[in-house]
C-alpha positions, 0 to 999 in steps of 0.5 A: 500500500502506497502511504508516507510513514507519517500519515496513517491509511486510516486518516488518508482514507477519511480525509479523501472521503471528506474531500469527496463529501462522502462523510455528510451529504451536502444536500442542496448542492447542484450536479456542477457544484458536486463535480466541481469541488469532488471531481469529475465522474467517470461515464462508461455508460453505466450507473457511476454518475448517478450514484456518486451525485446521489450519494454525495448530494442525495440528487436524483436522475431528473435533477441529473438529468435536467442539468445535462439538458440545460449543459450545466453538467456534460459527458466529454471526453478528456484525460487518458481520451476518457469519458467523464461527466465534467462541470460546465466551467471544467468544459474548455480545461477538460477537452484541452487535456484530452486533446492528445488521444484523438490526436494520437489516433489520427496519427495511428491511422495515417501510419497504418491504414494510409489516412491522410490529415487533409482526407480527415479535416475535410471529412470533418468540414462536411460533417460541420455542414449537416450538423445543426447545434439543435437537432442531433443525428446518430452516426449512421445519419451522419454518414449518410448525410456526407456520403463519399467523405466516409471512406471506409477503412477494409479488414486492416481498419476493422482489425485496429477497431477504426472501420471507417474514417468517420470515427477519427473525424468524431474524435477530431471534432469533438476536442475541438470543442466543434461537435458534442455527442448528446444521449439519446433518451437524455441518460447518462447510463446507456452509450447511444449518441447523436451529434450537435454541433457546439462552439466551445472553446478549449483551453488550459494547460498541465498546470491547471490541471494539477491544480484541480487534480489535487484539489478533489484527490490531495494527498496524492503521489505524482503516480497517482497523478499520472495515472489519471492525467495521462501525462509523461512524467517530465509533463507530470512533474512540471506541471505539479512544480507550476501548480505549487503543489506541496507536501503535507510534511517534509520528506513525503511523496504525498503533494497537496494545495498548500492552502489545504496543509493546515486542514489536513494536519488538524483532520482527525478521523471521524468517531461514527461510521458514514456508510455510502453505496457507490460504483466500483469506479467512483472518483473515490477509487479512480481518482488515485487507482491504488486500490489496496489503499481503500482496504483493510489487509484482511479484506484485500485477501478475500476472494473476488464474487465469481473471480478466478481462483487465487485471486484477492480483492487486493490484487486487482486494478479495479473493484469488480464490483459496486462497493460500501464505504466508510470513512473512505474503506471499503467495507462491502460490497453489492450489485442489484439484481433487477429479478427481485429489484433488489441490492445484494450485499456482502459486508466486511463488518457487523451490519447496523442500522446506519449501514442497513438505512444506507442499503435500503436508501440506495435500493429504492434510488435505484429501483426506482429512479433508474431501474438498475445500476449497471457497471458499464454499458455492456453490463446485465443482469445476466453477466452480472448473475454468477456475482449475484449468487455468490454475494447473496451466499456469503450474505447469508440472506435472501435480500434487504428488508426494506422499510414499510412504504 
């Protein structure tokens, strides 16, 4: 576990989860608030975002959703070329660090499939034509819409995933802040799309990056910053030298805002337990990747729900499931089983009623608001079967007693 011997695992998991306001809800707090001061949620077309808004500030899907609608939230991509859902005073930063990927896919194609850049910008002008910045048309409209501009790339495109150049084109586009991809029922938890064209500036260096970084994840190594940013190291390391970042005590590896040293060496970890339900690939997580550090040892050696054999909790990237959390540990872990429209849990400590208030406030979240909360777009209640058997096995019980109403 990555730590600095000053600072015990059990005071950086509370103070990221205060961070993160995952240790009191901030009721009240819009979707663009949330993201702004906790970070931007990482969108794979599954349940992730709703959850973390409704865990950190009890918002529901409409509210979620009308703040897409109004594009006071949006779903870009950005770091790594990932998706994520970003605060709209986050939009022109967030396409400038992800400006790379597409970039960086464009050359790919130019390399191996013989795309040339001028084919590309002038795919992309013909797709700036028919698109208008109300009415959104899903690729295979706009492909039609531009006719031969669309080539398409043969078996060599198909086997590197690019079949056609409208992709690169997209991509292109899209960090440029030129088009925007807008859901098609409105929801942030499936992956179909249509386009509109946008006007969005795009600015923003490493160094403003850093700077937010380290406001929603301080303490963190410049690995962890790494890692999400996407950045080299010489990149990495620049731009947390610009930002100012400082450690919390001399000689550790660990870097903070320097407004947020005096904070941090008062916090002390809270008495009570403050139980949260939340994605695998909550912010809480995949802010700094380092998984062993949301764990107990104990529990970083239990084996995975339907895993493969020999492999622990510990040993993996990433959760292979939604997880509980108290004060910033993973303390459970759950799925929801849409048959009996119901979560199912395994807990790592005794139950009590706070944690059983937590699962049954989350339960009727799901059921009905969103009707499942699937990991990522290809999740279902099928693949997701085998976890569900096993965590209602080591549960011992056949579901969650829900309140009268």
């Amino acid at each position: 576990m990555e730590h600095s011997p000053e600072i015990s695992p059990e005071k950086l998991r509370a103070w990221w989860s205060h961070r993160q306001w995952l240790d009191r809800p901030h009721t009240g707090a819009s979707a663009a608030e949330v993201l702004a001061a906790t970070g931007w949620a990482r969108s794979v077309g599954g349940a992730a975002p709703y959850l973390g808004l409704f865990a950190r500030a009890g918002l529901g899907r409409a509210a979620v959703d009308a703040a897409v609608a109004r594009l006071e939230v949006h779903e870009l991509p950005t770091a790594r070329g990932c998706t994520y859902v970003l605060p709209a005073a986050d939009f022109a930063l967030g396409l400038a660090v992800g400006a790379a990927a597409p970039a960086g896919e464009l050359a790919a194609a130019e390399k191996h499939l013989g795309v040339g850049r001028d084919e590309v910008e002038k795919l992309c002008l013909a797709i700036e034509r028919v698109l208008s910045d109300v009415e959104p048309l899903d690729p295979t409209s706009i492909r039609e819409a531009v006719g031969d501009a669309v080539r398409p790339l043969g078996e060599a495109g198909k086997k590197r995933g690019v079949s056609t150049t409208l992709p690169l084109a997209l991509g292109l586009m899209q960090s440029r802040g030129r088009i925007r991809r807008v859901p098609v029922n409105g929801r942030l938890d499936q992956q179909r799309y249509g386009y509109v064209g946008w006007d969005q500036p795009v600015s923003g260096d490493a160094a403003d990056f850093a700077r937010r970084y380290f406001s929603w994840a301080g303490p963190a190594t410049l690995k962890h910053f790494r890692w999400f940013s996407g950045f080299t190291a010489a990149t990495a390391r620049r731009a947390v030298a610009e930002a100012g970042m400082v450690p919390p005590a001399p000689g550790s590896e660990f870097l903070l805002p320097p407004e947020l040293v005096d904070e941090f060496a008062e916090f002390t970890v809270p008495a009570e337990p403050r139980y949260t339900l939340l994605a695998g690939i909550d912010g809480i997580h995949l802010l700094h990747r380092d998984l062993p550090r949301l764990l107990d040892p104990a529990d970083a050696e239990r084996p995975l729900p339907a895993g493969r054999v020999g492999r622990p909790f510990g040993g993996e990237a990433d959760p292979q499931t939604h997880v509980v959390l108290d004060r910033g540990r993973i303390v459970g872990l759950w799925e929801y089983d849409t048959e009996r429209a119901e979560i199912v849990h395994q807990s790592f400590v005794p139950p009590d009623d706070a944690l059983r208030e937590a699962l049954r406030r989350t339960e009727a979240f799901v059921r009905d608001e969103l009707g499942d909360a699937r990991g990522f777009s290809l999740d279902s209640p099928k693949s997701r079967a085998p976890k569900i058997a096993v965590l209602r096995a080591a549960a011992g019980i056949p579901g969650i007693p829900r309140t009268a109403g």
